[in-house]
Structure formats: C-alpha cells, structure tokens
C-alpha positions as CSV (number, residue, x, y, z in Angstrom):
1,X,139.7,47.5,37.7
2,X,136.0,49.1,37.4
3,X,136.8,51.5,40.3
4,X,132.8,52.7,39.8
5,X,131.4,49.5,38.7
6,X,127.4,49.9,38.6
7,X,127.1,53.3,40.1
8,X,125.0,56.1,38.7
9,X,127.1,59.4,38.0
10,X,125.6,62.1,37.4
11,X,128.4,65.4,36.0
12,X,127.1,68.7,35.1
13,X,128.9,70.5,32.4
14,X,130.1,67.4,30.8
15,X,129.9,68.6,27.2
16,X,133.5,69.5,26.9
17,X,136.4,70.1,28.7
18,X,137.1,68.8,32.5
19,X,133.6,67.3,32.4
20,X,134.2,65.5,29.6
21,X,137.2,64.4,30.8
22,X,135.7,63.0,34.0
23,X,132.9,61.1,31.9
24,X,135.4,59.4,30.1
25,X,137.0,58.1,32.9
26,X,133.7,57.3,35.0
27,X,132.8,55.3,31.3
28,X,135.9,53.1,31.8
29,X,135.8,52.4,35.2
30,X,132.0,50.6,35.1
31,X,129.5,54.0,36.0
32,X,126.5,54.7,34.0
33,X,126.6,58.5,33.6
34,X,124.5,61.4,32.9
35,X,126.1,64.2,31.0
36,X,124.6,67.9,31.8
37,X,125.5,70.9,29.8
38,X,123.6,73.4,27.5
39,X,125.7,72.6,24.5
40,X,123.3,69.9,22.9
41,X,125.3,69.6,19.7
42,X,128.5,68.2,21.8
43,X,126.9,66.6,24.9
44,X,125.2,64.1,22.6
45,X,127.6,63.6,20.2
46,X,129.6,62.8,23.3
47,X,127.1,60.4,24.8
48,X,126.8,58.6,21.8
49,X,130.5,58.5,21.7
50,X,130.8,57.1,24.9
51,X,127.9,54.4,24.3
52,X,124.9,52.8,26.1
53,X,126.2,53.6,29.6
54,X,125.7,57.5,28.6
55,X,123.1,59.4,28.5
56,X,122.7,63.2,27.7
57,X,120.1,66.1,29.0
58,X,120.0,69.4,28.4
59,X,120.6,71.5,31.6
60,X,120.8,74.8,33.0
61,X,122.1,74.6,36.4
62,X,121.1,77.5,37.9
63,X,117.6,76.5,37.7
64,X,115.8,74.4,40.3
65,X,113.3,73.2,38.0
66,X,115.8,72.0,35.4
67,X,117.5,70.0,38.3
68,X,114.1,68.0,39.6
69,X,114.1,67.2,35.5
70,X,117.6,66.1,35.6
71,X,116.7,64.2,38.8
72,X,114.0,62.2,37.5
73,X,115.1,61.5,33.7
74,X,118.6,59.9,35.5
75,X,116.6,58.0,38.1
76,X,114.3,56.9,35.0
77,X,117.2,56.1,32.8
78,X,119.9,54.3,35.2
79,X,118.2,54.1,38.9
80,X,119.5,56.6,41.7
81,X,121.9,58.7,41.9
82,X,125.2,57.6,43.8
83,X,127.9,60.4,42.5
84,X,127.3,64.1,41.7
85,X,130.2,65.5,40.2
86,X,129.5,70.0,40.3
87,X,131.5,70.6,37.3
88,X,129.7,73.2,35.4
89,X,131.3,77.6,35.9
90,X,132.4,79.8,34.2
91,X,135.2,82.0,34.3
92,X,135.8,86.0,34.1
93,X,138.7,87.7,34.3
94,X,138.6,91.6,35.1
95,X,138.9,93.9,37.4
96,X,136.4,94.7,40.4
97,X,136.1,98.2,38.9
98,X,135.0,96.7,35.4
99,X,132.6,94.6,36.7
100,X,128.8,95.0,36.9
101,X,126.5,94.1,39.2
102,X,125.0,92.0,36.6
103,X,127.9,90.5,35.3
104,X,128.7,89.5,39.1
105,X,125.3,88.3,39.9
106,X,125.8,85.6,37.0
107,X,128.6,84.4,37.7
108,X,127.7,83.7,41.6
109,X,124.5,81.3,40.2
110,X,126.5,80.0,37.4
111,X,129.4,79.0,40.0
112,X,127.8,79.3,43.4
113,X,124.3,78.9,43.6
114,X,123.9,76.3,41.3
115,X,126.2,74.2,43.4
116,X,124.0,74.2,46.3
117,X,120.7,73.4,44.5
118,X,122.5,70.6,43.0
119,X,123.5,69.1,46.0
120,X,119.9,69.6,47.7
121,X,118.6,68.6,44.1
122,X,120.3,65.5,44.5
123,X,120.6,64.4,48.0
124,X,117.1,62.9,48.1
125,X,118.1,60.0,45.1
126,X,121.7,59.4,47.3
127,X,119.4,58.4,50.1
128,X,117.3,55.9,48.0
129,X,120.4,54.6,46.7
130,X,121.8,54.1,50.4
131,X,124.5,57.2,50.3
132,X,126.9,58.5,47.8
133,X,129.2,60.7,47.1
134,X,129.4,64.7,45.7
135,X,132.5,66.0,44.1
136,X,132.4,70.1,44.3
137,X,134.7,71.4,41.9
138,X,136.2,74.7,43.0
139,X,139.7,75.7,42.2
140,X,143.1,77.1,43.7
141,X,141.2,80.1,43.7
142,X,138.9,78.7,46.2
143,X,142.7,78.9,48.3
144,X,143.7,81.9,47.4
145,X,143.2,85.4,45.4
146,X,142.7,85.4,41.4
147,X,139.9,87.3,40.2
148,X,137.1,88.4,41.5
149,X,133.9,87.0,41.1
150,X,136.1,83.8,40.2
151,X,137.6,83.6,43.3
152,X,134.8,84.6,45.5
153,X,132.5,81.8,44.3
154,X,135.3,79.2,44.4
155,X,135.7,80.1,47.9
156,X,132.3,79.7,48.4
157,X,131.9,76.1,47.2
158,X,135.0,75.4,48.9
159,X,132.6,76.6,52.1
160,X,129.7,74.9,51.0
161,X,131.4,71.6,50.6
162,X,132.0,71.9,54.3
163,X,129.1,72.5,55.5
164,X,127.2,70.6,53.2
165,X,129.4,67.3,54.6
166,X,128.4,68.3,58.4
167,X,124.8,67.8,57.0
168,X,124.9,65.2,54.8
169,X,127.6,62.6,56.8
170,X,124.8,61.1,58.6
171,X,123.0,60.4,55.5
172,X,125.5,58.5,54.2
173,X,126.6,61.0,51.6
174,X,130.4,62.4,51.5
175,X,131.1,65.5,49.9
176,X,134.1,66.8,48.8
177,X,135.9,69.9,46.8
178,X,138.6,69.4,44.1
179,X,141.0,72.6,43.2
180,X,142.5,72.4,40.0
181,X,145.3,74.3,38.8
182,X,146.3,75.6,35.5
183,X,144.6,72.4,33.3
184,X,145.4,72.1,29.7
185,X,142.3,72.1,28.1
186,X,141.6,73.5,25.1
187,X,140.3,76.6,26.1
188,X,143.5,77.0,27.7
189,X,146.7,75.7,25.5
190,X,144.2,77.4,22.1
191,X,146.7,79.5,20.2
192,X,146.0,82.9,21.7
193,X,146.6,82.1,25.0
194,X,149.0,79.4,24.1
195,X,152.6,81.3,24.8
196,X,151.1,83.3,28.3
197,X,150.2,79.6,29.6
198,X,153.6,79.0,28.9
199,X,155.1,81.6,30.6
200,X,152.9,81.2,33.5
201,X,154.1,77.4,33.9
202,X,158.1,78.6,34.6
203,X,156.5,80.0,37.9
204,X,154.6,76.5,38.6
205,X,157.1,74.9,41.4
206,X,156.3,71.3,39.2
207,X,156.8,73.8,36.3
208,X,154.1,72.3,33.8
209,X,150.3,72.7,34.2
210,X,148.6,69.6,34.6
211,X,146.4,67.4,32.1
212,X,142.9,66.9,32.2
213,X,143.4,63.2,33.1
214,X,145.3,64.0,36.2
215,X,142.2,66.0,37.8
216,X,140.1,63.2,37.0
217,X,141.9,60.6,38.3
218,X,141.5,62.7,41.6
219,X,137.7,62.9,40.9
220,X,137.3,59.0,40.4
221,X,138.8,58.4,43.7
222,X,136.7,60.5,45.7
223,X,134.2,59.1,43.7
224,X,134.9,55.7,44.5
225,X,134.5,53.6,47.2
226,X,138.0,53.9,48.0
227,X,137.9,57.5,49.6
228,X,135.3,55.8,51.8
229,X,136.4,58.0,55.1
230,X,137.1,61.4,53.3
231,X,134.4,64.4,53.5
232,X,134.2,67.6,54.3
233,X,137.9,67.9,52.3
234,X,140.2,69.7,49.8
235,X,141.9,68.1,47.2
236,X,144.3,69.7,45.2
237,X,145.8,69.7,42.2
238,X,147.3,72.4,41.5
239,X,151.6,71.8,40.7
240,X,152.5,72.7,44.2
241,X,150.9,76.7,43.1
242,X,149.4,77.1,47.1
243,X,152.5,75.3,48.7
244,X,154.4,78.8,47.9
C-alpha cells in the first residue's frame, strides 16, 4: 500500500543514516522527497539511487536563508510541501565542565534552532498544499538525562513540537516528535564502538537496540494520513529504556 502516495516530503539530513532510512521508506510508499544534508557527495548519490521521485539540495539548517532556498527549489521541483521530517543534529558527548560556550552554542542551532526555522520555513507551503504534517525528531534524551547539550536540545524540540502543534492545529498542520533509542546505524554498531553498544543493550528491557527501519516505520505513520488525529505527541521508540 503507498501509505504517502503523491505527497511532497521534504527530510533534512537525509544523506546517511536515520534520514536516509526514512527516504527509503517515503520512496516506497508513493512520496516525492527532497533530501537535505551538507554531504553532496552522498545525498546525490542517494537521490539518484532512489530515482525520479528524489531530488537532492545542499543545505545548512541553521540558516534561514538556506531554508527559503530549500522552500522554493521543492515547491519548484514537486509542488508544496505536505511532510517535514527535522532529522538533521548532531551529537556530543562530554561533560558540562568540558564544554565551551562555543561548542554549546553549535550544537543548540544544529539541534534546536534549526528546528524551529524549519517549521516556520515551511509552514507557509503546508498551507498552500491544504495542511500537512511535521515530524520533529528528538530522542529519549528529550525524556530523560544523557548528555548535556544533547539532552538539552532534545528537550527542547520535544517542547517546541508542542507548542508549535497549539499554533499550527488550526492550519491544518500536525506536528509531532519521535524519540529514538539506541539505533543501529553505522555510526553506532562501527567497530570501535561496536562491543560498548553491546554491552549497553543487556541493560535494554527488550535487550537489543532497534534498527533503522523500525524508527521509520514510526515516521511514515505520523507522516501519513493514518495518524490523522495525533499532534502535539511523543512517540517512542526506544526498547522500553524510559519505561524503567
């Protein structure tokens, strides 16, 4: 069943990973999708991958003007856009003591800020196109502690997602937050990290970390027609990790 059958996705930070992931899936199920990410060596070798319902640009999220240039090159390309999927962030791991102000001012517009110009970014084509949906990805450290930075952000777009739906509902546009758990991606399961991941799943209640595929399923349904009557929520996915 094409579960997105004519819609225009748009997913930032799509090059590799969780967005790439999602693409996929949006591919099969009948969306024309954008891909955004600043790796142009594997965004378009993706889009090309994926075929004539793809399309690739170059994007740095944390800038509004990149994001009207997003905005009008999908409009331009597929018609207005009816999913936003905030994927792009990044993720550091040290302590508050170790961290500079710098260091924590990037991460905040990488995972925070960019998040909300998206959504304002965006909102306008959703009304053309008659509503839609956004899909805020945040993490179980938008639920509880991990490190900081990380999990000050994440609990920012889970806050954002809120407020944003309040704003939005009227306008026909749902918004939502996913909150992934430990995700096998690459980055993850590589070989250095490989036998802490590992060890770290015996303490998962489900005691496995999830694959990339089971987020995005998650993400296609909110992104679908299907969660028609769900904004302003959390999803997640996360091995039963918050339920402790």
């Amino acid at each position: 069943m094409n579960r997105l059958n004519g819609k225009v996705a748009l997913i930032t930070g799509a090059a590799q990973g969780m967005g790439a992931a999602h693409a996929r899936l949006f591919i099969e199920h009948g969306a024309k999708v954008v891909l955004t990410d600043l790796n142009e060596g594997k965004g378009q070798a993706l889009a090309a991958e994926l075929g004539e319902n793809a399309h690739f640009i170059s994007h740095n999220v944390t800038s509004e003007a990149d994001w009207a240039r997003v905005v009008e090159e999908t409009e331009a390309t597929f018609g207005p856009i009816q999913v936003l999927v905030n994927n792009a962030g990044i993720t550091m791991a040290k302590n508050m003591l170790d961290v500079t102000v710098e260091e924590y001012k990037r991460i905040v517009d990488i995972n925070q800020v960019s998040v909300f110009i998206g959504m304002k970014a965006v909102a306008p084509s959703m009304i053309k196109a008659g509503g839609g949906s956004i899909v805020n990805i945040s993490s179980m450290n938008g639920l509880v502690a991990g490190a900081i930075g990380y999990t000050d952000t994440k609990f920012a777009v889970r806050g954002m997602t809120k407020a944003a739906a309040i704003n939005l509902a009227p306008l026909g546009i749902r918004v939502n937050s996913v909150h992934p758990g430990v995700i096998a991606t690459p980055m993850v399961v590589q070989e250095d990290t490989k036998a802490a991941v590992e060890e770290f799943a015996k303490h998962i209640p489900m005691k496995r970390v999830a694959q990339p595929e089971e987020v995005s399923n998650m993400v296609l349904f909110l992104a679908s027609d299907e969660s028609s009557y769900s904004t302003g929520s959390e999803f997640v996915i996360d091995g039963g990790m918050t339920a402790q």
